[in-house]
Structures are given as structure tokens and as C-alpha cells.
N, C-alpha and C positions, 0 to 999 in steps of 0.2 A: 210741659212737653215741648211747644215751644222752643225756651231756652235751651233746654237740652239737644234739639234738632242744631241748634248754631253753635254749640260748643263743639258736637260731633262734628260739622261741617269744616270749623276753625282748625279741628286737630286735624281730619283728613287733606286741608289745605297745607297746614305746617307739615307735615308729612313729606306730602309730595314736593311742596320747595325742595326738604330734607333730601329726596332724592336727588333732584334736580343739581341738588348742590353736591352731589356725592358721585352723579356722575362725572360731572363739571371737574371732579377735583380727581376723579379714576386717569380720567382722558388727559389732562394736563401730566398726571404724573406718569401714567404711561409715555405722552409723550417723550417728556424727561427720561427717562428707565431706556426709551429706543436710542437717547444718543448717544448712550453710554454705549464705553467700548469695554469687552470682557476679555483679557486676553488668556489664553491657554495654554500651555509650554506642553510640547508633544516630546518627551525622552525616550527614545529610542535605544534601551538598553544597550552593553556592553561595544564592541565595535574595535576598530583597526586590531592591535596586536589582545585584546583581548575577545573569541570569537564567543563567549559565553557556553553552553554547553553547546553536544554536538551528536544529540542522539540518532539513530541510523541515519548520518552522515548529513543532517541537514546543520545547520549553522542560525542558533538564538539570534546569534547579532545580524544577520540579515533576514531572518524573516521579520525580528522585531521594526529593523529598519524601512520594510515595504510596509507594512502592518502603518507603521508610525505615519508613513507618508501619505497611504490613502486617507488617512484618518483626517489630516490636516488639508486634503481637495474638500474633502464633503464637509467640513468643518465650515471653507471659507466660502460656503454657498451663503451662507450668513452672514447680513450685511454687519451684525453688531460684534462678531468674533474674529479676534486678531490672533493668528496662530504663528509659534514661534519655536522652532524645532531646537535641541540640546548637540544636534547632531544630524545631517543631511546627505552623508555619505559614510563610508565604510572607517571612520578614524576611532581612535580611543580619545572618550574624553574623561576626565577624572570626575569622582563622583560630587566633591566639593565644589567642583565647578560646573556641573548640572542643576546645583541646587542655586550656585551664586547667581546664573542664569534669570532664573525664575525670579529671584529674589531683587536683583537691580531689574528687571522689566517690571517689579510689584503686579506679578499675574495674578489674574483670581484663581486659576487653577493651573495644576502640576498631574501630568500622566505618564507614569514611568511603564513601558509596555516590556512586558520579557515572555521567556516559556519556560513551562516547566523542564524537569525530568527527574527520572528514580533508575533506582539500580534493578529493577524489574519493570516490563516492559507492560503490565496491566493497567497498570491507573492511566488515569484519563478526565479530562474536563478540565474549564476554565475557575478562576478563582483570582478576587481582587481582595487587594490585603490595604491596609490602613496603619496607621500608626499604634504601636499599643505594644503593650506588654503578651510576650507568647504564651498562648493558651496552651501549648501541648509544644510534646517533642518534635513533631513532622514540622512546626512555625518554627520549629527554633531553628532546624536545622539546615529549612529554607533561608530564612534572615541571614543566617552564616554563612551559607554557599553565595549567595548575591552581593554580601560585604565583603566578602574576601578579597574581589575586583582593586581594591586599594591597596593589596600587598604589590599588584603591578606597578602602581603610583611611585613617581621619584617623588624622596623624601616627603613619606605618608604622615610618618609619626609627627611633623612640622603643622600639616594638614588637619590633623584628629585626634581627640585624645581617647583613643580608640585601640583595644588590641580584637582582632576579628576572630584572635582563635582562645579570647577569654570567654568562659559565661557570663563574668560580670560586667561585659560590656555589651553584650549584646542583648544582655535583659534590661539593662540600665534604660529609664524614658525620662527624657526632658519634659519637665512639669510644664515648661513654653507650649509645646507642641499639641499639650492637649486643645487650647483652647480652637481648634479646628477642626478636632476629633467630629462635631459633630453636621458639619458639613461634607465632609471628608464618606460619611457614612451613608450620608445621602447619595454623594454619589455614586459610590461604590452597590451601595440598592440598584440604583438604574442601570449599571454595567451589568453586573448578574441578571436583572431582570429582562434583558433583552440577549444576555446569553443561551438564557431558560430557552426564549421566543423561535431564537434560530438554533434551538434543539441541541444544545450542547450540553456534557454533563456538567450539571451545577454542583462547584465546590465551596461555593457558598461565598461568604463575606468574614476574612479572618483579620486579627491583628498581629502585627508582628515588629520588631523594629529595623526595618530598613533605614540604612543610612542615606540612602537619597533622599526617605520620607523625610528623617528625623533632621535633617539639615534644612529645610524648606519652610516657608513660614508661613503660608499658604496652604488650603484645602488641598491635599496630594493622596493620589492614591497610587497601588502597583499592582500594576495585571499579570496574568500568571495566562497568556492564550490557549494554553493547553501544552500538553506532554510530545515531546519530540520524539521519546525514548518510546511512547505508543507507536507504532509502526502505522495503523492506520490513523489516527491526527499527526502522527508527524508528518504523512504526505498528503493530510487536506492544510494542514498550516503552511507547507511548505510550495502552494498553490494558488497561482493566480485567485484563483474563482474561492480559494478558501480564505485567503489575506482580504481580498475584496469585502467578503461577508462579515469579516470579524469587526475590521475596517467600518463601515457603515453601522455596524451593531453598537461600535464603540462613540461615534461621532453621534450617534440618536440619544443616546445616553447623556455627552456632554451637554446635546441644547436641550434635554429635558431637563437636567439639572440648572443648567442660564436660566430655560422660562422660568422654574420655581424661585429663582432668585429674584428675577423678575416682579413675581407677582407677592411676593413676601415684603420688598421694597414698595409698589405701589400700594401694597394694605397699611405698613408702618408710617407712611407717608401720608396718608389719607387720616387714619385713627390719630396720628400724634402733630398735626398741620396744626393746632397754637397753643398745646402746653407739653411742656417735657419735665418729664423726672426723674433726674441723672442721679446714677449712684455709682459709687466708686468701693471696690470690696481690694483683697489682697488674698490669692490663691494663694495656699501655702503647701498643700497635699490634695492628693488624690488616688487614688485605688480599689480594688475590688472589696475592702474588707471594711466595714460598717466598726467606725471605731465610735466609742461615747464624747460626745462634746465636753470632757471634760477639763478644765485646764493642765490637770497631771499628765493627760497624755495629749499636750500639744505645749510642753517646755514652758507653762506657765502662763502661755498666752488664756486673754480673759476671752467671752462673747462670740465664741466660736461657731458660726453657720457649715453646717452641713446639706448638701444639695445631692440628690441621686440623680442622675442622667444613662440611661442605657443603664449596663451592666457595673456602671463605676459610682463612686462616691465621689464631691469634692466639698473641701472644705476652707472656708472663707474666714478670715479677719480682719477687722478694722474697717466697717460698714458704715460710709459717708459722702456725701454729696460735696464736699469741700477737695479737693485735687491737692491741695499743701498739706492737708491732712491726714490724706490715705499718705501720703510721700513719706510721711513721719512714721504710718503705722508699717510700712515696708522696710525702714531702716531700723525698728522694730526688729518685726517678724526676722530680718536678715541675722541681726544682733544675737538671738533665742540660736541661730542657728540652720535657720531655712534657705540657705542661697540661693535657692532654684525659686523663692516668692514672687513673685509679679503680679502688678495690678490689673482687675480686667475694671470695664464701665459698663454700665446698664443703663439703659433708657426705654423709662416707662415699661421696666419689667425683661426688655430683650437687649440682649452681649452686643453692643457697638464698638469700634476701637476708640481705644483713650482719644485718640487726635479728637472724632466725631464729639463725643462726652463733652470734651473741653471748649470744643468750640460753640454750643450750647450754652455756656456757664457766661 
């Protein structure tokens, strides 16, 4: 009995180090986590010579642009978030160069803010869209009416390889762009969810392919603040005290989605602080439809991973911890036929980018 009493004692000692050491290591990495800076690109739909819609006579492009602006006061009450607008007064800016924006500042997040409208003045509520393949006719034909903005663009066709009044380009999705898909959904959660709060109608969380989304290479979502062509939102949007609300709804959202990055970074930090297990795969496809791993239907390709995430499937090749070797199964994959292939990396189970991966190795 005895000995048993000091084993128990031993273990409830190691234990508590255990903690001690876990504190020790939460604190330091939080630390770390507070100095980083997060920045967020606030896009202020459409603007100068293009006013966006203009349902009973209020004007997209400036409500979105008050909208946009409060969003980035209450944004930078936060010491860790650096906010950097696409647009700051009444001008047009091209959509490639909204997203080039984001994309030279390397932001962690992209908020494209718009309103809605329809050819009937019923509908109503706010709705935040994501990158993805349209579920239905109403996404298509929002995605179309917000991409069209670049038929104003001098010399668009140079710009995109894009026609905005084709189907097959506005269903078309860069296989790239998924790999944010699910950050992207996170936050698009917390915008609705705090839409819900300040009692607005919830249109929920759709996908659709905007080309401000699809050009951005960053977690980007697009707000839809509600319907212009509703007579009553179009004059709470169109309102100090209603822009304020939506404003503030929207900026609660972004730092709950920072803290969770936050606290997702201090947990990987802490659980993988001195061993890493780096893997390196080769996206080749992804979609709604559950195909068989078999190599006749992936061009021959052998060892084919299938992963479900949300409502998609994606499918992997060339599963390895060597960097010169996925390289080879990518020139591969490309070879079979897949141009849109790219490699992602994993560590110790979670999607880090290649740079991270490699600098591990």
C-alpha cells in the first residue's frame, strides 16, 4: 500500500509540472499570437462611375462605402488589426485591382461589402456568400449581376479570362481558391450569426463565384447587407443608425473570427512545440460528387486520397514528406492533365502553407 501511495503521489506531481508547463507555454505563445498583426482589407463595393444598384433611389456604392467605413473605426479599436480600405471615397476601382490590393498587403482577410436587390420589392435580409460553385439559380444570378462591374473596366478582356455573360465562366472555380474555402466559412458563420442577433433576416451562408472572391488568395468573404429595392431596409441601410448597426455587427464578427485564429495558433503551438509531421499531398480535384478512388477515373493516376470537408469532396496525390518529391508528383498530375493541381502541406495532421512545411524540413 505503501508503494502505491508514492506512485500516486509521483504521478499527481508529474501532472501538475504537466500543467505548469502548459501554462508556461499557453502564456508565452499567446504572448507571441498578441504581436502579431492581422490585417483586413475592407472592399467597399462598386463606386465612382459605377453606383451599383439603386433601388428606391438609394445608391449600393455609398451605402456600402459608409458601411465599409465604420466597420474599419471599430475594427481599429484593436491593437492587433490593421485595416486597409480598397476604396475610401466615391471612385471606381477595378475588380482585379481590389483583389491585387489584398493580395500585395498579404492580408489575412478580404470583406467585400455590397446590397442586395430584385425586380420585386419583397425580399429582404442579409446574406454572406463565399467562394464555391452556385447552388441554385438566385447565386447564379447574383454572381452575374456583381461580375458584370468589369464590362466598365478599360480593356477587361487583358484583365480576365472571363466572359461575365457566359455560364461557363461564371460556374467555372479555381481549384486554388478552395484551399480557404474553409476559413472563409468560419467567417461568413460569425457575420450571419451576429446578423441573426441584431434581428435581421437571415439568408444564410451561400456559395457563389465572385470574382473579387475568386481573384483573392486569402480567406474573403461577400456581404450581401440587405435589399435596397425592400423599401423598408432600403431606408434602415440607407441610415446613419442602420449603417452604424450593421457596421459594428460586422467588425464583432471579424475579431471573433481573429480570436479563433488566435486560439487555434496558441493550441498548434503548444501540442506540436518539438515534433512535427510534415506531409505534402497534390490537390488534383474537388466537388460535390463522391467519385471512387479508382485510377480509371483520375487519368491513370495510382494511390488516390479522398477527403470530405463540408458538403465537398477533395482528392489528393502523391502523399509525402519529401518537397522535391511531391514537385515531381505535380509535374505528374499536370502531365495526366490537371493544370489547376497544387500542392498543399500538413503538419501533424493540420493544412499549413508550403513556405511553413518547408521551413520545418
Amino acid at each position: 500500500m505503501q508503494f502505491l501511495k508514492l506512485r500516486k503521489y509521483n504521478h499527481l506531481k508529474n501532472y501538475f509540472l504537466f500543467l505548469i508547463s502548459l501554462f508556461f507555454l499557453l502564456g508565452f505563445s499567446a504572448k507571441v499570437s498578441a504581436q502579431k498583426k492581422y490585417t483586413v482589407v475592407l472592399d467597399a463595393g462598386h463606386g465612382g462611375k459605377d453606383p451599383g444598384n439603386v433601388g428606391n433611389g438609394y445608391k449600393e456604392a455609398k451605402v456600402a462605402l459608409r458601411v465599409a467605413l465604420d466597420v474599419g473605426k471599430e475594427l481599429l479599436t484593436a491593437r492587433d488589426i490593421e485595416v486597409i480600405y480598397t476604396r475610401k471615397k466615391d471612385v471606381f476601382v477595378e475588380l482585379h485591382n481590389r483583389a491585387k490590393i489584398a493580395n500585395t498587403k498579404k492580408a489575412d482577410l478580404f470583406v467585400s461589402i455590397h446590397c442586395d436587390a430584385f425586380h420585386k420589392s419583397e425580399p429582404n435580409g442579409a446574406s454572406t456568400f463565399v467562394l464555391g460553385l452556385n447552388g441554385n439559380k438566385e447565386n447564379l444570378e447574383i454572381s452575374k449581376r456583381e461580375n458584370a462591374v468589369i464590362l466598365l473596366e478599360d480593356n477587361y478582356e487583358k484583365n480576365y479570362d472571363y466572359d461575365p455573360n457566359s455560364p461557363e465562366s461564371v460556374i467555372g472555380l479555381s481549384v486554388l481558391q478552395e484551399e480557404n474555402l474553409d476559413n472563409s466559412l468560419g467567417i461568413a458563420s460569425f457575420v450571419q450569426g451576429n446578423f441573426v442577433a441584431l434581428k435581421r433576416n437571415n439568408r444564410k451562408v451561400k456559395q457563389a463565384n465572385f470574382l473579387v472572391l475568386r481573384e483573392t488568395v486569402m480567406p474573403s468573404v461577400l456581404i450581401e447587407l440587405g435589399f435596397l429595392t425592400n423599401k423598408k431596409e432600403g431606408a434602415f441601410l440607407n441610415s446613419k443608425k442602420g449603417q452604424k448597426q450593421m457596421a459594428i455587427s460586422i467588425a464583432k464578427s471579424i475579431k471573433e473570427y481573429i480570436n479563433q485564429l488566435k486560439i487555434n495558433t496558441i493550441v498548434t503551438d503548444v501540442l506540436v512545440e518539438s515534433t512535427s509531421n510534415i506531409e505534402f499531398k497534390i490537390q488534383i480535384a474537388s466537388g460535390k460528387n463522391k467519385i471512387a478512388v479508382k485510377s480509371y477515373n483520375f487519368k491513370g493516376l495510382h494511390n488516390i486520397e479522398r477527403i470530405k470537408i463540408g458538403s465537398y469532396y477533395k482528392y489528393y496525390y502523391g502523399n509525402t514528406s519529401d518537397y522535391q518529391q511531391v514537385k515531381k508528383s505535380l509535374s505528374k498530375a499536370k502531365q495526366k492533365g490537371y493544370k489547376d493541381a497544387f500542392v498543399i502541406a500538413l503538419k501533424n495532421g493540420e493544412k499549413v502553407s508550403v513556405q511553413d512545411a518547408m521551413s520545418n524540413q
